[in-house]
C-alpha positions as CSV (number, residue, x, y, z in Angstrom):
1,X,59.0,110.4,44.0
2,X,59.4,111.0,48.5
3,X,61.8,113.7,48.7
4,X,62.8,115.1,52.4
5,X,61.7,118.9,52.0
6,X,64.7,119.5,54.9
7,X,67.3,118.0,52.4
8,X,68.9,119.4,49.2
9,X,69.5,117.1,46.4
10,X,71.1,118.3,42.9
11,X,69.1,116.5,39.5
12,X,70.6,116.1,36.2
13,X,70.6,113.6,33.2
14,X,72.3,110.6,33.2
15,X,75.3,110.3,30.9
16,X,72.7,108.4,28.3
17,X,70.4,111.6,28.7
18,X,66.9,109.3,28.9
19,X,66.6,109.3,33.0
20,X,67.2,111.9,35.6
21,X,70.2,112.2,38.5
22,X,69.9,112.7,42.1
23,X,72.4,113.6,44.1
24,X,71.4,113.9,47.8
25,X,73.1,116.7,49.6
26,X,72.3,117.1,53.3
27,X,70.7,120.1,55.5
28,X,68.4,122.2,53.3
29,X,65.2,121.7,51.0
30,X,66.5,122.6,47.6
31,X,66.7,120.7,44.2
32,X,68.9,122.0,41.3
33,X,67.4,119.7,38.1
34,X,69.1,120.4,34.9
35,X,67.5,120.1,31.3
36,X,68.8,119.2,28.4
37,X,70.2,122.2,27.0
38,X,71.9,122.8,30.2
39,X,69.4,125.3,31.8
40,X,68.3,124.5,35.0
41,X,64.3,123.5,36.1
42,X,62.1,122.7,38.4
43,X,60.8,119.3,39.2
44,X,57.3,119.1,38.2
45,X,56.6,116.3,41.3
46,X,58.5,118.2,44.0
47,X,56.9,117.6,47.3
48,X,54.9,120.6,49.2
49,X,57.5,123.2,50.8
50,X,60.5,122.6,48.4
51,X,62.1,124.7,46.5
52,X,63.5,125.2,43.4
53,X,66.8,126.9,42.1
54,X,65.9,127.9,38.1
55,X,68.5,129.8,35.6
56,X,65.2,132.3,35.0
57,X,64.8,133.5,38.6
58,X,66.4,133.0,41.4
59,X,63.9,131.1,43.6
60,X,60.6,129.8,44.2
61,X,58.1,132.5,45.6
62,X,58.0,131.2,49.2
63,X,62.3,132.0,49.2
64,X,64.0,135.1,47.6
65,X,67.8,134.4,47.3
66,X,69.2,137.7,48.2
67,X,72.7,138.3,50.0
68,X,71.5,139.6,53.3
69,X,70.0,136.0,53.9
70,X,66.2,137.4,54.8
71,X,63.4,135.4,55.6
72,X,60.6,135.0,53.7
73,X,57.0,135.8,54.7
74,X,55.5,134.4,57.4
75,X,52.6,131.9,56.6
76,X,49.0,133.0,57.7
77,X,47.6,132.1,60.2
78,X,44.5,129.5,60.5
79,X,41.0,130.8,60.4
80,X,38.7,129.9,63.7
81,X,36.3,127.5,62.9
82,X,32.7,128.6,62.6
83,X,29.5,128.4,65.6
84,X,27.1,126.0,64.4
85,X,23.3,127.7,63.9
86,X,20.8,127.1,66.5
87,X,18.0,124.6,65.6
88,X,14.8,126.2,64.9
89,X,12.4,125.4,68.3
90,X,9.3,123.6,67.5
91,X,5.6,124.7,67.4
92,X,3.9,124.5,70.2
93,X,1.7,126.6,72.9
94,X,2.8,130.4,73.3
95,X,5.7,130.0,75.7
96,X,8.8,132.7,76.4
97,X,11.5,132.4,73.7
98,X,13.8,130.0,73.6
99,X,17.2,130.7,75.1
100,X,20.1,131.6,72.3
101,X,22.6,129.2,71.6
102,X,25.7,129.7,73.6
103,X,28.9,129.8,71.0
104,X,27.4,127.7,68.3
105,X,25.2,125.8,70.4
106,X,22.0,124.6,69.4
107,X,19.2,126.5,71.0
108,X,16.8,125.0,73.5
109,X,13.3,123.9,72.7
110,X,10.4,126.3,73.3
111,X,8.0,125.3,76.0
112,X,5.4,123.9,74.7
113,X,2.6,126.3,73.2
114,X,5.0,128.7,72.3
115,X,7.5,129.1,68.8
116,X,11.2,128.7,69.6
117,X,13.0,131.9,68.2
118,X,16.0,130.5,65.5
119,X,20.0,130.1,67.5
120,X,21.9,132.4,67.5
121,X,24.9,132.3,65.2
122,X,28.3,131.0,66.6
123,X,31.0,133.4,67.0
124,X,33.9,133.1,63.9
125,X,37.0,131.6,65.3
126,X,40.2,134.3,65.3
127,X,42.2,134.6,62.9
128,X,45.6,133.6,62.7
129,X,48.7,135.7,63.5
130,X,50.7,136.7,59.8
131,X,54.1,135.4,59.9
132,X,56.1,138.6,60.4
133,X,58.1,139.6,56.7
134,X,62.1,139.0,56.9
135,X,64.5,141.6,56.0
136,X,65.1,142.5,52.4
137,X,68.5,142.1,51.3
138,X,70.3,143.1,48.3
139,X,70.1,140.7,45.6
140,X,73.5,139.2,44.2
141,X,74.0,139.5,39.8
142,X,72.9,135.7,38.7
143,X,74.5,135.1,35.5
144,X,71.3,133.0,33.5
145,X,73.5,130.5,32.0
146,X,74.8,129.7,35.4
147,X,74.0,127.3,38.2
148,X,75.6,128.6,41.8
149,X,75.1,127.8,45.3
150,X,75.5,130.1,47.9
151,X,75.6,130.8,51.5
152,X,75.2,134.3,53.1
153,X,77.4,135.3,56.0
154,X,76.2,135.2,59.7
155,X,75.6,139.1,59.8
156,X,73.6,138.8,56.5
157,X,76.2,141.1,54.4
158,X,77.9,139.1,51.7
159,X,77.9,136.3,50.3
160,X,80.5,134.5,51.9
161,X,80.6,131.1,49.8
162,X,79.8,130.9,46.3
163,X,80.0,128.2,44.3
164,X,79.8,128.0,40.9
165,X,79.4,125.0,38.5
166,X,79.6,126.8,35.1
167,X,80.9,124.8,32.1
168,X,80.9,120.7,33.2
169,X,84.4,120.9,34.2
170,X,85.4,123.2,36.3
171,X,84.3,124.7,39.9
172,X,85.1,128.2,40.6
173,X,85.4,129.1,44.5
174,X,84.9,133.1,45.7
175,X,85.6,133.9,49.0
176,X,86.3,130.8,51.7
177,X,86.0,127.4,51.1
178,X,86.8,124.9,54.0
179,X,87.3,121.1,53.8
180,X,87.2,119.1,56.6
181,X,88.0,115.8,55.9
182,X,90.9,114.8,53.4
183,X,91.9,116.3,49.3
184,X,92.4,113.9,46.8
185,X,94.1,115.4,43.5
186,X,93.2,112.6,40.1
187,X,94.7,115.7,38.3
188,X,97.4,118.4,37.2
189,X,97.6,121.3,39.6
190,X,98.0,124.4,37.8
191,X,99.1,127.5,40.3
192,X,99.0,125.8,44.0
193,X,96.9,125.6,46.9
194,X,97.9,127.4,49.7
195,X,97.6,127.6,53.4
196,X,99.0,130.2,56.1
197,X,102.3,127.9,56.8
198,X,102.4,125.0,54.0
199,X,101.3,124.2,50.5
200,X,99.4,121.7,49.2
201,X,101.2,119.9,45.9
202,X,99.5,117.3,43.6
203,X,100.6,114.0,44.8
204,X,102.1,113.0,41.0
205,X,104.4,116.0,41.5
206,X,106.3,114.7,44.1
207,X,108.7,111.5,44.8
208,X,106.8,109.4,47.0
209,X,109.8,106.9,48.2
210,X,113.1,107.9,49.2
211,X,115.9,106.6,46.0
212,X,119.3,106.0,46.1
213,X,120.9,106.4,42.7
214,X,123.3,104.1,41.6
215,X,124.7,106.3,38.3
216,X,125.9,109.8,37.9
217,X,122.8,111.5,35.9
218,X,124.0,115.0,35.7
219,X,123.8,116.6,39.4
220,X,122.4,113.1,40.3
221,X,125.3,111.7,42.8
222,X,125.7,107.8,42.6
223,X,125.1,106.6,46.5
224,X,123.3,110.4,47.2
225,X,119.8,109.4,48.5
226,X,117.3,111.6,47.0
227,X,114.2,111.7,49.8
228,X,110.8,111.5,49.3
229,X,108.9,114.2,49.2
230,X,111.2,116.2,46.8
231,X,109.3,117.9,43.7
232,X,110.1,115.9,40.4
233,X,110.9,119.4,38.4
234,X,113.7,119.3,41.0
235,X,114.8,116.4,40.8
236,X,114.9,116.8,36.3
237,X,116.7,119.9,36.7
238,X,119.1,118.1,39.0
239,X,119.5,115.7,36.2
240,X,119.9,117.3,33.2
241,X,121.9,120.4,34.5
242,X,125.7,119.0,35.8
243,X,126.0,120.6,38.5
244,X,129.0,123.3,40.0
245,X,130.3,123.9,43.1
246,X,130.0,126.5,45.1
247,X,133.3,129.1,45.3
248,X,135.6,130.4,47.2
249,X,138.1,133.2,46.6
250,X,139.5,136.5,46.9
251,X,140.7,136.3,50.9
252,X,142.1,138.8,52.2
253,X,142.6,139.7,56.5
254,X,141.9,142.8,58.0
255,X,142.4,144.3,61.4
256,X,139.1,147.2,61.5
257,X,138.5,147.6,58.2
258,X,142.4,147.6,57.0
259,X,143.8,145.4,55.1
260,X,146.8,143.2,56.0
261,X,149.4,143.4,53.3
262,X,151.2,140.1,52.4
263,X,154.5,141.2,51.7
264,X,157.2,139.3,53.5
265,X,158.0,140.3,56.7
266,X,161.4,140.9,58.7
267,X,161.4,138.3,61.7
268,X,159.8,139.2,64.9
269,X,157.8,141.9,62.7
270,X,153.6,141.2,64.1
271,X,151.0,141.9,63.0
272,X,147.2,142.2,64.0
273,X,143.7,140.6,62.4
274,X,140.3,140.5,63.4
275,X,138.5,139.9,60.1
276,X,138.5,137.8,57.0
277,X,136.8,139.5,53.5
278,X,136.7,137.0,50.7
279,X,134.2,136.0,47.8
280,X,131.6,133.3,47.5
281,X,130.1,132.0,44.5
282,X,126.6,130.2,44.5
283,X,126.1,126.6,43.0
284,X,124.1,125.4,40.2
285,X,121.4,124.6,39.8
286,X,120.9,124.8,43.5
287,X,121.9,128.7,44.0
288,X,123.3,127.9,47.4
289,X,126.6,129.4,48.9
290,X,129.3,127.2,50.4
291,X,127.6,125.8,54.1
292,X,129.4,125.2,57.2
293,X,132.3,127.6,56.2
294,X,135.3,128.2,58.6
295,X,138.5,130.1,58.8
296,X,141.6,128.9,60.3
297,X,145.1,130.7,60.7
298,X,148.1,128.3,60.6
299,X,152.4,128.8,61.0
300,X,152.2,131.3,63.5
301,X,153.8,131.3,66.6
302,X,150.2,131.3,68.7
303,X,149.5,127.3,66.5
304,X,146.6,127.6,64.7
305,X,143.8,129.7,65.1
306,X,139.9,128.6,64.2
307,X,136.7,130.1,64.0
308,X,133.7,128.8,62.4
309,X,131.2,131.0,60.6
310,X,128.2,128.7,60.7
311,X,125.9,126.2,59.1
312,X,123.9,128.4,56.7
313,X,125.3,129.4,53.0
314,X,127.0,131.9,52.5
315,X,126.2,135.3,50.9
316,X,127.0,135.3,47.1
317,X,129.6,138.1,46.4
318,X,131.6,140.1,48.9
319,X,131.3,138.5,52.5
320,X,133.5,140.4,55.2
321,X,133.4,138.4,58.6
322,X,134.4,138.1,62.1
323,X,137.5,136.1,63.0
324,X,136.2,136.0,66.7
325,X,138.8,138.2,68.1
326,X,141.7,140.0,67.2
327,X,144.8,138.0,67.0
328,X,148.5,139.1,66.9
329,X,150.2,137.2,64.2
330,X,154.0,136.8,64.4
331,X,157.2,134.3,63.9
332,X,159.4,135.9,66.6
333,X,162.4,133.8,66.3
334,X,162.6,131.7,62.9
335,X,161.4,132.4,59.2
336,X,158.4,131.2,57.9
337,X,155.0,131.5,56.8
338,X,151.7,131.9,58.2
339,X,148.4,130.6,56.2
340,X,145.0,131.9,56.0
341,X,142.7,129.9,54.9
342,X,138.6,130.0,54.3
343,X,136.6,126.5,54.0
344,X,133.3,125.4,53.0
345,X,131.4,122.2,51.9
346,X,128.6,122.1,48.9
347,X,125.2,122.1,50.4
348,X,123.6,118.5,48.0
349,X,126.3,116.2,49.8
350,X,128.3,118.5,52.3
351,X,131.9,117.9,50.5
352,X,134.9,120.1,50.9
353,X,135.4,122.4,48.5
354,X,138.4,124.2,47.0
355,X,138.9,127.0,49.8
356,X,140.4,130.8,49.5
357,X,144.1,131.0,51.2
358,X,146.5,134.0,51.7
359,X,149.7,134.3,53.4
360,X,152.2,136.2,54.9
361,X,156.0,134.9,55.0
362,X,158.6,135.9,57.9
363,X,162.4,136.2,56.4
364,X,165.9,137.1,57.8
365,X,167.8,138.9,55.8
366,X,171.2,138.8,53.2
367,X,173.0,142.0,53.4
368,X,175.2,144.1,51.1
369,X,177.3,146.2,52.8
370,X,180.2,149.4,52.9
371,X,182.3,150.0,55.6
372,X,185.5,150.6,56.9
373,X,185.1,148.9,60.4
374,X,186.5,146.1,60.7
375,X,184.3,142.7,61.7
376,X,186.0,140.8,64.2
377,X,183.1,140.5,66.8
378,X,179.5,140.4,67.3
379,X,179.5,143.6,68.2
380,X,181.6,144.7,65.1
381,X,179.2,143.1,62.9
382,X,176.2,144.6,64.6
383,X,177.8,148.0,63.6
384,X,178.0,147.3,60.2
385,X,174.5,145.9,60.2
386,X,172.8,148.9,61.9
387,X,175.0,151.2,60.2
388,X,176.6,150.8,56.6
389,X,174.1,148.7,54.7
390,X,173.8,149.3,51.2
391,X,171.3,146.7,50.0
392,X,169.6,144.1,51.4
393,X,167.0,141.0,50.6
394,X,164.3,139.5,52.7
395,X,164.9,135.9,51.4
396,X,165.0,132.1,52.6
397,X,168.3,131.3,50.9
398,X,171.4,133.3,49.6
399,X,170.8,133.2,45.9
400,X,170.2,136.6,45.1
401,X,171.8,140.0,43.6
402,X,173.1,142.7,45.0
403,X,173.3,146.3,43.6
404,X,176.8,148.3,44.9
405,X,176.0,151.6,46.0
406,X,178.7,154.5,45.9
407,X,179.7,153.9,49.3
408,X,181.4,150.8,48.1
409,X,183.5,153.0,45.7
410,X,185.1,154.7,48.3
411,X,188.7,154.5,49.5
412,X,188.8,152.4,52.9
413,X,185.4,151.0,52.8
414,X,185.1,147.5,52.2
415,X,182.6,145.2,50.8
416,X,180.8,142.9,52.6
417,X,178.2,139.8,52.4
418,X,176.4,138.7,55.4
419,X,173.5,136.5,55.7
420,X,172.0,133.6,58.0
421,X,174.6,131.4,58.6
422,X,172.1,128.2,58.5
423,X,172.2,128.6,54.1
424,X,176.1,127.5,54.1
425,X,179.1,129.0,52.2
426,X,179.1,130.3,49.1
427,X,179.6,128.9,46.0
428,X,179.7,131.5,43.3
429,X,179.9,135.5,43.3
430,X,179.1,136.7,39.4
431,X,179.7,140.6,38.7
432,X,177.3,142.0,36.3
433,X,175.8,138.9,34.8
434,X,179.6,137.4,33.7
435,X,182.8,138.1,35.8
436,X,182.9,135.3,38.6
437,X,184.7,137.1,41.4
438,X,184.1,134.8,44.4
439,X,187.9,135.1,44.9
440,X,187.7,138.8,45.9
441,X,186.4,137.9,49.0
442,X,187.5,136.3,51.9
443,X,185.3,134.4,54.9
444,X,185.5,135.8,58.2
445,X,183.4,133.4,59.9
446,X,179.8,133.6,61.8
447,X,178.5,136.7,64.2
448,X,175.4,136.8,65.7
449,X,173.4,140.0,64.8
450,X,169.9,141.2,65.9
451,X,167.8,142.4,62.5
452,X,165.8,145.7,63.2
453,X,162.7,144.0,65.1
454,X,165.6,142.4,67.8
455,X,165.1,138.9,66.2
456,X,168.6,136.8,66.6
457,X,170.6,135.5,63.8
458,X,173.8,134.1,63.2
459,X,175.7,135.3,60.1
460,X,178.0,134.3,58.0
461,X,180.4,137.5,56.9
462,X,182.3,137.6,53.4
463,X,184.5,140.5,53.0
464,X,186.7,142.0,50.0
465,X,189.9,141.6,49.5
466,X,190.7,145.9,48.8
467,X,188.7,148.6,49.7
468,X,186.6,150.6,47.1
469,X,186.5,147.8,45.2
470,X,183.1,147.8,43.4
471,X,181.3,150.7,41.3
472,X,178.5,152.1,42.2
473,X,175.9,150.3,40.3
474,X,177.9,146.9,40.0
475,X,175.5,143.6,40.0
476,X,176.9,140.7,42.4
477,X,174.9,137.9,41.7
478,X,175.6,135.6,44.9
479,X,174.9,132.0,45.5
């Protein structure tokens, strides 16, 4: 067969076994041809300067495979060629001696008379400069049942390619391996291929066209599109696990690390936040926190107060955030009640979810009271208030019960009911869960009052009938 000694082909048996293989690989002189038992020969026809790779040793004399990447001896140089002997001169008379040949030449003929003396030899030609010896190196551990091909590093060092076609199936790679045109993967990739910003993924592993479902399958949303390039173990474990919503819960507002009780509040009675601390729970199967969480403040008498957190999920477990700024919270003039509130949305299809709320009401008051002043004015009634009050209820309406004290047991202290004027008259006044005593009492009409924060309220004022007309310890159930 012609081989190019400057190219390297690979020989093995056919898949029937009965011819031999060539596979023509580009840039070097070596041939790798397998026998039948797997070993690996030389050709027996290989051309003059190519060598062979062989499972006994590691390469032809003229190369020695070492790491270091040495040369091999240099080749010897060509002998000179030989002077031609002078031709003997002829007889003749006596004469002087022919000249010597010059360098191989043949020497001139005697004059005639006298013998021609033999030529002179030629000088030998020089010989040729040996080819100067490369560099040792250290020779790599060849397993013999192995075939490999190698490539030594620039500074002669290491091996910094080996190949190594072991068993008929597989290829193992040390060191570097580069490919510069494109990978094709016919099969299953077990681990992954890896590069220093992306990995590689076997094209069956991975949807290759964007679907819209039209059915709920499990965490599979009907409408939802599912884009390409999503890995199909995702989109199975999307399937067959339902999925759950992230969570909210557990808010509660601070002002520097303090929390913010929600007790109900006397009118006109602020307070200050700065910070919201609540919980969040992950979903399933994704394991993502609510996204685009917010918090908003609403019912207070600055309107309602927003501040958004951000895009990314949030932080399973305990997250205590920023409000933006520190807020004072209040309901000056009116009852009612001011609503915290944390939102998010579920990171497959960005839908609200439940959020975590808290509140903090603002109430006027219904008063019990025991005194012997006499309400006739605003001013009167103010006394009583900031003076003789002997129970009392933050409420929104006047069904509620009163405890008497002993200062309603007292001779010339009367009782009295006052509370916001807006809840109406009364209907019913029950003494300890059964006596119905309403008509023990007599309305005086409405005063306007300021509670203890200076909010303004108009009250309507029941008083008793007698002084010291209740025990102390007497339950007036009012409504």
């Amino acid at each position: 067969m012609s081989l190019d000694p400057k190219a390297i082909y690979f020989t093995q048996r056919n898949a029937a076994g009965s011819d031999f293989e060539e596979v023509y690989i580009s840039g070097s002189n070596l041939i790798l041809q397998t026998a039948a038992d797997g070993t690996v020969t030389g050709s027996t026809i290989l051309p003059s300067g190519v060598s062979v790779f062989s499972a006994s040793y590691a390469l032809t004399a003229s190369y020695a495979l070492n790491a270091s990447g040495g040369g091999g001896s240099g080749s010897s140089g060509t002998s000179g060629t030989s002077g031609t002997s002078g031709t003997r001169g002829s007889s003749g008379t006596s004469g002087s001696s022919g000249t010597s040949g010059v360098s191989g030449s043949s020497g001139s003929s005697g004059q005639n008379g006298s013998s021609g003396t033999s030529g002179s030899s030629g000088s030998s030609g020089s010989s040729g400069t040996s080819g100067v010896s490369g560099t040792s190196g250290t020779s790599p551990t060849i397993g013999a049942s192995e075939n490999y091909l190698v490539k030594a590093s620039s500074g002669g060092s290491s091996l910094i390619q080996s190949i190594v076609y072991d068993n008929g199936s597989s290829i193992s790679v040390s060191g570097s391996a580069v490919i510069t045109g494109s990978l094709t993967v016919t099969g299953p990739i077990t681990g992954s291929i890896l590069s220093a910003s992306y990995s590689v993924t076997s094209s069956a592993t991975v949807l290759q066209q964007s679907i819209t479902p039209n059915q709920n399958v499990g965490g599979i949303i009907s409408g939802i599109t599912i884009n390409s390039g999503r890995t199909i173990e995702d989109i199975l474990r999307t399937m067959l696990v339902a999925y759950t919503p992230p969570t909210l819960s557990s808010l509660s507002m601070r002002l520097f690390g303090s929390t913010i009780s929600t007790a109900t509040r006397d009118v006109n009675n602020s307070f200050q936040v700065n910070t919201a601390s609540f919980s969040a729970g992950v979903d399933s199967p994704g394991g993502v926190g609510p996204i685009s969480s917010s918090w908003t403040a609403s019912g207070a008498d600055v309107g309602t107060l927003t501040y958004y957190f951000g895009d990314s999920g949030l932080a399973a477990g305990t997250n205590t955030l920023s409000v933006g700024n520190t807020y004072t919270i209040n309901r000056a003039t009116s009852g009612g009640t001011v609503t915290f509130t944390v939102n998010g949305r579920r990171s497959d299809i960005g839908t609200l979810i439940t959020g975590a709320s808290t509140s903090v009401s603002f109430r006027f008051r219904n008063y019990l009271a025991a005194s012997s002043t006499d309400i006739t004015s605003n001013a009167t009634a103010q006394s009583v208030i900031d003076s003789d009050v002997v129970d009392s209820l933050l409420d929104d309406n006047r069904i509620w019960t009163a405890t008497c004290g002993a200062a309603n047991d007292i001779l010339g202290n009367y009782t009295y009911i006052l509370y916001p004027s807006s809840y109406g008259d009364l209907s019913t006044v029950i003494q300890n869960g059964a006596l119905p005593v309403l008509t023990a009492f007599t309305k005086l009409g409405d005063y306007t009052i300021n509670n203890t924060y200076g909010a303004s309220i108009s009250v309507r004022v029941y008083k008793s009938n007698s002084d010291k007309a209740f025990s102390s310890g007497t339950t007036l159930a009012i409504s």
